[in-house]
KEDO-133552 format. One line per field, with one value per residue (C-alpha): residue in three letters; chain; x, y, z; residue number from 1. Coordinates in steps of 0.25 Angstrom, whole numbers, plus 2048, in hexadecimal, padded with zeros to 3 digits. Layout:
<rs>
code <- [ALA ...]
unit <- [A ...]
c1 <- [X ...]
c2 <- [Y ...]
c3 <- [Z ...]
pos <- [NUM ...]
</rs>
This chain:
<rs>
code <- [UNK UNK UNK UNK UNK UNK UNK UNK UNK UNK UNK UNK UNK UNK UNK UNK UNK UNK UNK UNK UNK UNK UNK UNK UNK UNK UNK UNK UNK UNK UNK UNK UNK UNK UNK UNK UNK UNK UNK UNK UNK UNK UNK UNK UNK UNK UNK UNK UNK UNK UNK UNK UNK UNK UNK UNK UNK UNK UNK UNK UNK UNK UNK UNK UNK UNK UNK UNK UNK UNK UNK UNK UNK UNK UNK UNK UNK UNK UNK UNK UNK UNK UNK UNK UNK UNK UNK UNK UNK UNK UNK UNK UNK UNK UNK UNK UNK UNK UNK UNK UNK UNK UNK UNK UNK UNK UNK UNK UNK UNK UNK UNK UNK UNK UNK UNK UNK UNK UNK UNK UNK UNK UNK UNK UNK UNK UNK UNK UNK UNK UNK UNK UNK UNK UNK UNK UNK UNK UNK UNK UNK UNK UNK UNK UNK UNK UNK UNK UNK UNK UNK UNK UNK UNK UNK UNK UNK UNK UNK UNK UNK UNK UNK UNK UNK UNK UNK UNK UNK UNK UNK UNK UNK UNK UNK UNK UNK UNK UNK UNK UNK UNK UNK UNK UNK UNK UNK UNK UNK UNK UNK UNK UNK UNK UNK UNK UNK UNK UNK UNK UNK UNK UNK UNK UNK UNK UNK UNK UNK UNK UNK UNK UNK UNK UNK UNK UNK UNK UNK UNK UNK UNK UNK UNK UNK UNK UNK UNK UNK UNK UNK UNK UNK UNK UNK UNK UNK UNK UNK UNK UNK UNK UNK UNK UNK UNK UNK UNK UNK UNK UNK UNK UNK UNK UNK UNK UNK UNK UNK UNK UNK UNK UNK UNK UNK UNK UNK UNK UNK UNK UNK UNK UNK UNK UNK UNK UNK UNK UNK UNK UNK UNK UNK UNK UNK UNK UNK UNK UNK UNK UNK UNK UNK UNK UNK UNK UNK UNK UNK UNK UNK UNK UNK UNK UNK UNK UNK UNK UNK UNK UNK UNK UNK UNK UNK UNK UNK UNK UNK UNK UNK UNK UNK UNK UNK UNK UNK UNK UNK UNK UNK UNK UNK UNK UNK UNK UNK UNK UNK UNK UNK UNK UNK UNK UNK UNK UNK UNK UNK UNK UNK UNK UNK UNK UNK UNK UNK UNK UNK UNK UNK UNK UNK UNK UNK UNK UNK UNK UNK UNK UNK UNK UNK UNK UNK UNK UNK UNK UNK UNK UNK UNK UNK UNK UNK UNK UNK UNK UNK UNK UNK UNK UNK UNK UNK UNK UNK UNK UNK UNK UNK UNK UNK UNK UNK UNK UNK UNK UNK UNK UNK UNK UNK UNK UNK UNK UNK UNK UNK UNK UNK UNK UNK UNK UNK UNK UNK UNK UNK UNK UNK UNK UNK UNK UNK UNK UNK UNK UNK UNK UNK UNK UNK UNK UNK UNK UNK UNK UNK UNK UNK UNK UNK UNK UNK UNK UNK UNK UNK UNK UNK UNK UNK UNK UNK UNK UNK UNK UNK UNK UNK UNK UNK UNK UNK UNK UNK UNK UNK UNK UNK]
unit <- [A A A A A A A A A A A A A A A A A A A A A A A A A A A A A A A A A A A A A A A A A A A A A A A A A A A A A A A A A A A A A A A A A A A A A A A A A A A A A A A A A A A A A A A A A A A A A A A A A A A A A A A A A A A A A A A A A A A A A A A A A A A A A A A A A A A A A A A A A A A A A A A A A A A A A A A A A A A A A A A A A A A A A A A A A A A A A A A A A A A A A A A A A A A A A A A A A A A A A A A A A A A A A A A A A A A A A A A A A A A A A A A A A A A A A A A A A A A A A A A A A A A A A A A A A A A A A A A A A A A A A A A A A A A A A A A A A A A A A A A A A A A A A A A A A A A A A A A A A A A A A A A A A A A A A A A A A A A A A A A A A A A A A A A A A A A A A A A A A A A A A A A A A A A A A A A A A A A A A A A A A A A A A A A A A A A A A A A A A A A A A A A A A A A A A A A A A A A A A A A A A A A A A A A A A A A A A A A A A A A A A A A A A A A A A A A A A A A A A A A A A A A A A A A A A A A A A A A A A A A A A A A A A A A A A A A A A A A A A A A A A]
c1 <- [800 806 804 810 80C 812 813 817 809 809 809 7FD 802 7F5 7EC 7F2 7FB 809 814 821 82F 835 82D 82E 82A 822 823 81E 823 821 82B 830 829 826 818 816 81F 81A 81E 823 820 82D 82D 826 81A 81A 819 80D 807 809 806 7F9 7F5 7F8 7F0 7E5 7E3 7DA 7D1 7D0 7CF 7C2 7BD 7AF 7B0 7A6 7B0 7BC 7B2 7B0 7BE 7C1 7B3 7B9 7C8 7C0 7B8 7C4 7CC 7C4 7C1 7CE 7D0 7D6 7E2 7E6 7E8 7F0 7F8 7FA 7FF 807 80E 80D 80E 803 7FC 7EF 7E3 7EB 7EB 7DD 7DB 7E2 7DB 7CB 7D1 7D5 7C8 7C1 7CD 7C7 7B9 7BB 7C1 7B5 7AC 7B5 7B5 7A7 7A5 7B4 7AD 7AF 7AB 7A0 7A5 79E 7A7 79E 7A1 7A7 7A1 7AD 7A9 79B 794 7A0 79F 7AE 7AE 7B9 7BC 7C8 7D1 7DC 7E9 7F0 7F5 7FA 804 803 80E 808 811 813 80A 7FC 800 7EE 7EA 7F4 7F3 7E3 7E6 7EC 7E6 7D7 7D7 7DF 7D5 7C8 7CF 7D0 7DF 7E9 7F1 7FF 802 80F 80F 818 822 821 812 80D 803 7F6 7F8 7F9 7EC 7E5 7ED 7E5 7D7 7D7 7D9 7CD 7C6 7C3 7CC 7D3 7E0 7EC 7E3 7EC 7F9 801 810 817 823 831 830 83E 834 82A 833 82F 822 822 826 81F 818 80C 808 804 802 809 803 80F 80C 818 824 828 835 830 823 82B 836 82A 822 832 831 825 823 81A 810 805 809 803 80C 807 814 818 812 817 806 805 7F9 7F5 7ED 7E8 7E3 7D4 7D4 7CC 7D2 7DE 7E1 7DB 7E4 7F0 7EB 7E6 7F4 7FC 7F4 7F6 805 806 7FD 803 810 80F 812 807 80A 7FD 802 804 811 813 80A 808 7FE 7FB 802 7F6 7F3 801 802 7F5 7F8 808 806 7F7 800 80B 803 7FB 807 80C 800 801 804 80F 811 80C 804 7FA 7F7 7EA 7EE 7FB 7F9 807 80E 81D 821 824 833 83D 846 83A 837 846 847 83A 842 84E 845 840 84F 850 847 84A 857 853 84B 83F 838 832 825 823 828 835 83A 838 837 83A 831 828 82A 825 819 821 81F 829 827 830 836 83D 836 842 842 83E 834 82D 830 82F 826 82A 820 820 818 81E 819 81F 816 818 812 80E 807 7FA 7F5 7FC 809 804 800 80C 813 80B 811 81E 821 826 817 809 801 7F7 7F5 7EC 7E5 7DF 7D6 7C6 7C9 7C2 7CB 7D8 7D2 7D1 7DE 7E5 7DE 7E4 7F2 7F7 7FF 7FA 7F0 7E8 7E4 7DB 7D4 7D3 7DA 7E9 7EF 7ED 7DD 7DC 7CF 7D1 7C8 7CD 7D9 7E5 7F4 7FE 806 815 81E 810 80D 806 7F7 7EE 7E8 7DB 7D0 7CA 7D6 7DE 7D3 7D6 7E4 7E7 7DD 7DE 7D2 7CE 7C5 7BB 7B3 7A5 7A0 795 78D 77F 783]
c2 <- [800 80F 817 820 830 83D 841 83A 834 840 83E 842 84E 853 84C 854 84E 853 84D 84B 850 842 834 827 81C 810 804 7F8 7EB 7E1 7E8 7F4 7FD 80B 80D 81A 827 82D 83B 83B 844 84E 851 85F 858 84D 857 860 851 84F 85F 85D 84F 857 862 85C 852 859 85C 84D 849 84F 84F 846 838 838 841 836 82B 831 834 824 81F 828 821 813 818 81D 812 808 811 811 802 7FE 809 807 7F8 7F9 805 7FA 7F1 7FA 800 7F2 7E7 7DF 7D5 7DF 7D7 7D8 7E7 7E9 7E2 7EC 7F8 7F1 7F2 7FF 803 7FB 801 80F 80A 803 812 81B 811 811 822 822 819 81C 824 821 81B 821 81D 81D 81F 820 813 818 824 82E 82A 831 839 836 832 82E 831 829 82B 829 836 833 834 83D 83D 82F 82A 81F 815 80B 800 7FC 7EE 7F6 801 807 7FF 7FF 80D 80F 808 814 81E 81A 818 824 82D 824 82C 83A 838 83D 834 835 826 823 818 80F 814 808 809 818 817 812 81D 826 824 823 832 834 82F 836 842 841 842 84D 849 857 85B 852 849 83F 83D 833 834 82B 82B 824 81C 824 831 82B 82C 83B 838 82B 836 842 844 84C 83C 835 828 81F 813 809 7FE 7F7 7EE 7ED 7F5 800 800 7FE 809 812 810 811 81F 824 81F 829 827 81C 814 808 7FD 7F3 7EA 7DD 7D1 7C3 7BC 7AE 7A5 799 78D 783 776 778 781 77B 781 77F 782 78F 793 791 799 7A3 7A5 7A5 7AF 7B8 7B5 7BA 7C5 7D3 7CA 7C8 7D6 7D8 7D7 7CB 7C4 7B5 7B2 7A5 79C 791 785 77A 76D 763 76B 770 764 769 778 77C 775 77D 78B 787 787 793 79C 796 799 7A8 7B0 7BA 7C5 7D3 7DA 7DE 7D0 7CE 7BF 7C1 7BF 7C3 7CE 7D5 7D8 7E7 7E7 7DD 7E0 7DA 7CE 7CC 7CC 7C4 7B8 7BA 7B7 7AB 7A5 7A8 7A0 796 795 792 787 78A 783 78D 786 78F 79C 7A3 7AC 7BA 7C0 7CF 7D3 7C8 7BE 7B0 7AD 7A3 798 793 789 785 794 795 79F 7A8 7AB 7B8 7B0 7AC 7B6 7C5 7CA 7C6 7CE 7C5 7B9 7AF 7A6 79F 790 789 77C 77C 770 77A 787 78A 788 791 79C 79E 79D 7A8 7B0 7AC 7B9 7C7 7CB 7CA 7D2 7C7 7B8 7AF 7A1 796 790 78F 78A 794 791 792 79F 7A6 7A0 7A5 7B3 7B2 7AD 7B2 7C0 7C7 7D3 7CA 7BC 7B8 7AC 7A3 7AB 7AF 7BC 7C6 7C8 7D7 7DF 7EE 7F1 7E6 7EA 7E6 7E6 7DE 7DA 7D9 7DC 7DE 7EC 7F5 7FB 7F7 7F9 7F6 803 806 7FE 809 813 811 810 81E 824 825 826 833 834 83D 83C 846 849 84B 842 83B 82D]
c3 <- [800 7FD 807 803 804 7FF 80C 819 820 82D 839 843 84A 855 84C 83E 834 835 82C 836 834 82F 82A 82B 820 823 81C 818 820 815 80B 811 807 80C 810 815 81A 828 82E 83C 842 84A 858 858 84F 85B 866 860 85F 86E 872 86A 872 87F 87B 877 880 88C 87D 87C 888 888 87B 87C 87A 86C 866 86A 867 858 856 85A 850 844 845 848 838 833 835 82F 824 81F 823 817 815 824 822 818 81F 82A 821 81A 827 82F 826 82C 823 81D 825 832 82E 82B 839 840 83A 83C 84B 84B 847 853 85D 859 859 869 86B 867 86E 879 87B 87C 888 88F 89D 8AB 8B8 8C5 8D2 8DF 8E9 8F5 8F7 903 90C 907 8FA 8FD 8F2 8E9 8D9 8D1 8C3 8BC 8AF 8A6 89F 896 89B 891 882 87E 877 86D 867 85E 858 84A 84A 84A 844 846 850 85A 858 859 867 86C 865 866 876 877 871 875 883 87E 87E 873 86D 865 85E 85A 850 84C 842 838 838 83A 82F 835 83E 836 82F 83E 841 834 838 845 83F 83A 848 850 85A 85F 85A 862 864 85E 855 84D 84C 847 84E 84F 85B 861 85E 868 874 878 877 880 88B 886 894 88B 888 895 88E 885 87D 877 86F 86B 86F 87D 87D 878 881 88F 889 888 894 89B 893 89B 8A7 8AA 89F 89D 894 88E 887 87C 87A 875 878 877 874 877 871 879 875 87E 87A 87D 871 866 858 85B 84A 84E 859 850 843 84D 855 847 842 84E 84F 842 840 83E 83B 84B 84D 857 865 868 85C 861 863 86C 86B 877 875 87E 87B 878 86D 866 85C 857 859 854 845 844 849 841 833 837 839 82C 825 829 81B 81B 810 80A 815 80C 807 80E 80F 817 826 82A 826 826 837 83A 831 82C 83A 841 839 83A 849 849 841 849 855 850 84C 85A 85F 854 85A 868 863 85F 851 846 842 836 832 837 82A 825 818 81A 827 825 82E 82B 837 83F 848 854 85C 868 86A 878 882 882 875 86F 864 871 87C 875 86B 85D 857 84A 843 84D 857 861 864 870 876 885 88C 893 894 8A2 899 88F 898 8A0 891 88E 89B 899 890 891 88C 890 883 880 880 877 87E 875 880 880 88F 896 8A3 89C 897 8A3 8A8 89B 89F 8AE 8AB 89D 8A0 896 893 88B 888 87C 87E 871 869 865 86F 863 865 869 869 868 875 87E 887 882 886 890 89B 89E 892 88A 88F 896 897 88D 87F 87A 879 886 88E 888 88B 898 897 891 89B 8AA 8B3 8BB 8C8 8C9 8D9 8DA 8E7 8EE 8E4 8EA 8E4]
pos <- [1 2 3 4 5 6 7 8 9 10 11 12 13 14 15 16 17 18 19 20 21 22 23 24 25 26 27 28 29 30 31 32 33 34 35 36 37 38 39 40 41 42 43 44 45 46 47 48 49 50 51 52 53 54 55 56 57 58 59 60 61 62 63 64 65 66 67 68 69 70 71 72 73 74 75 76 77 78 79 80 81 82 83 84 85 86 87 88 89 90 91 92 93 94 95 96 97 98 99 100 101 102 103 104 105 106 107 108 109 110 111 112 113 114 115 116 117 118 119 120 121 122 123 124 125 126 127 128 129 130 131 132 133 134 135 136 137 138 139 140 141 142 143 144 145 146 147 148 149 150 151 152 153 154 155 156 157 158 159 160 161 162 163 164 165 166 167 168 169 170 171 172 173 174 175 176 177 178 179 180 181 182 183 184 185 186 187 188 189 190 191 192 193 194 195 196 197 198 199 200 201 202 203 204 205 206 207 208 209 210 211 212 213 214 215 216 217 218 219 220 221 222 223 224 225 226 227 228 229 230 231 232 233 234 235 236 237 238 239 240 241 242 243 244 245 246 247 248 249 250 251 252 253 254 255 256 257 258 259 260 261 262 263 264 265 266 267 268 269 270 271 272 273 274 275 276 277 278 279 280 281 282 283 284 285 286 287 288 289 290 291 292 293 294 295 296 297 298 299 300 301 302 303 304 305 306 307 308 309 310 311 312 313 314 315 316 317 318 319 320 321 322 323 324 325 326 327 328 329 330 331 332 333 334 335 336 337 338 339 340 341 342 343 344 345 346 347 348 349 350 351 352 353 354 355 356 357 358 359 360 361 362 363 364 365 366 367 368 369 370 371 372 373 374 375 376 377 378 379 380 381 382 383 384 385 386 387 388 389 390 391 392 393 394 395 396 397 398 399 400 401 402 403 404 405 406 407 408 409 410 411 412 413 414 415 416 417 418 419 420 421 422 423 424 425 426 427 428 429 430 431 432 433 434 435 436 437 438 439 440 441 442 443 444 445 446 447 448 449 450 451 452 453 454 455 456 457 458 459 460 461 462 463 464 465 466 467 468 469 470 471 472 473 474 475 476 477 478 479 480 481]
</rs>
């Protein structure tokens, strides 16, 4: 798709479009071929943007919430509207097979749409306190006020929706937002810089600037922006929170997802094809992608060769073939450390049951089996099309498996036991277990984040409603309850 301009795609400075004072290119990561230039904005531009959220944000605060609401309907429209183009844009910035694109943008448009819904009904709570006699004649209003501008870091692997989860809440609030997208994928969020300028959201209300990621330091410690939302690697999330210790900050990190199948699980077929496609979808660069795979013993002869043809099954290529499940990873540097991490694993031992090359950025979806706990293919997030499959003898193996890592984002369990359910809900360490499905199932409005080197704070409309506001008490006296 050509999506090359005269001029650089601009920035959003305040809510206006603003070329920078250098660009950077975007390219494609199945060939390499230049996609688009972008302005990046220069450091006076990227101080207006946050004098303008400042400024406006006592406005926005109290700007009614049918006003935020109808902003939030008309990008919710917008957006799917223009359906078609911003796929492709994905595509052509990401390098994620089409179909998953188009995916990612019908969730957008629900993530806006839970928004609006969400600003219409986010009040507060009455409490009596006469419940003891100095509480006589006394009424508590609590309600929720927004903590301050926001700053949002959205990574390269969802270049809109990961977005829309910090942009919509934000402003589902009445809470200015400045989103820093990824530089190899600044596209989408452009065209939703574009779409929110259609709005009549007041000046500053929000800005895009594409940023370096060194530029983004003075903004992690801006005190003018109280809250900070990272989605991303690990590192860099803990290196930021460390930056601002006196900010909120909520982390998205890494995860490491395990899927668990039991033997009381009747398709067992299912399960396989279910967890190879999820440990291959966006080419694994998704942070609930499976990656270790645990089933119980009295099933595995059954199970491995059914997982084993369903990963080779999975069809690499052009992106924009809409038969290809898995595309190119992020660059060729990635998909070359990806195959390095599976030599080493290789190395100590494991087996590959199908797959283990690279052509270019494409890696091959890749099975292993036997791969040592201490290895990286099975310890740390390879974010790639590899899974890592290993036989225990019962689910109590399995879950402390499971637990037995560095990250507790989410955990899929293949069970229809209702028992083991609820024990798989007690004991995983995790901020999610998905029952009867792979650890990738996220809904928009559901909470949504982790526990120990996953993060902290949580995603997920209203949960990050909440999270971006704080609650403030107002006592009335003298009432006759």
């Amino acid at each position: 798709m050509d999506m090359i301009t005269p001029e650089p795609r601009p920035a959003w400075i305040a809510g206006q479009p603003e070329q920078g004072e250098s660009t950077l290119v975007v390219r494609h990561p199945y060939d390499g071929s230049e996609v688009a230039t972008v302005a990046v904005p220069g450091a006076g531009q990227v101080e207006r943007a946050v004098d303008a959220a400042v400024a406006v944000a006592p406005a926005l605060r109290r700007l009614p919430a049918h006003r935020r609401a109808a902003a939030l309907d008309h990008v919710s429209r917008a957006i799917a509207a223009r359906a078609e183009e911003i796929a492709e844009v994905i595509t052509a910035e990401n390098g994620k097979p089409l179909k998953w694109a188009e995916a990612e943008v019908r969730r957008a448009v629900s993530v806006f749409r839970i928004a609006a819904e969400e600003a219409r009904r986010f009040d507060g709570d009455l409490q009596r306190l006469d419940t003891d006699p100095a509480g006589e004649g006394r009424l508590a209003i609590t309600r929720r006020a927004p903590r301050g501008p926001v700053l949002g870091i959205a990574p390269f692997n969802f270049p809109l929706n990961l977005v829309a989860h910090k942009v919509a809440p934000a402003l589902a609030v009445g809470a200015p937002i400045i989103v820093k997208p990824a530089p190899r994928t600044p596209l989408a969020a452009l065209i939703l810089g574009e779409i929110l300028a259609e709005t009549d959201l007041p000046e500053g209300s929000f800005s895009v600037l594409p940023l370096g990621n060194a530029e983004t330091s003075a903004l992690v410690t801006d005190p003018r922006l109280p809250v900070v939302s990272f989605t991303g690697s690990g590192p860099v999330g803990w290196s930021l929170a460390d930056a601002a210790p006196r900010k909120h900050v909520v982390l998205e990190l890494g995860g490491n997802a395990a899927a668990v199948v039991l033997a009381d699980w009747p398709d067992i077929p299912g399960a396989a094809r279910r967890i190879a496609t999820f440990g291959n979808y966006q080419a694994g660069q998704s942070c609930i992608a499976v990656q270790r795979v645990l089933v119980e013993r009295s099933v595995a002869d059954e199970f491995v060769p059914a997982l084993t043809e369903a990963v080779r099954a999975q069809r690499t290529g052009d992106p924009y073939d809409t038969e290809v499940d898995v595309g190119p990873v992020v660059d060729e540097a990635a998909a070359e450390r990806i195959v390095a991490w599976i030599g080493e694993a290789v190395d100590a031992g494991a087996r590959i049951l199908t797959g283990g090359s690279r052509e270019g950025a494409t890696v091959e979806p890749t099975l292993l089996a036997d791969v040592p706990v201490t290895t990286k293919a099975w310890a740390e997030e390879i974010f790639g099309p590899v899974l890592a499959v290993s036989v225990v003898d019962d689910a109590g193996a399995a879950f402390a498996a499971v637990n037995d890592s560095a990250y507790g984002l989410q955990a899929g369990v293949f069970t229809r036991d209702v028992s083991l359910a609820f024990r798989a809900s007690a004991e995983l360490e995790v901020g999610g277990v998905i029952i009867g499905d792979v650890p990738s199932y996220r809904a928009d409005q559901m909470p949504y984040g982790g526990v120990k080197g996953s993060g902290v704070g949580r995603e997920g409309v209203l949960a990050a409603m909440h999270d971006l506001t704080e609650e403030r008490v107002t006592v009335f006296t003298g009432l006759d309850l």
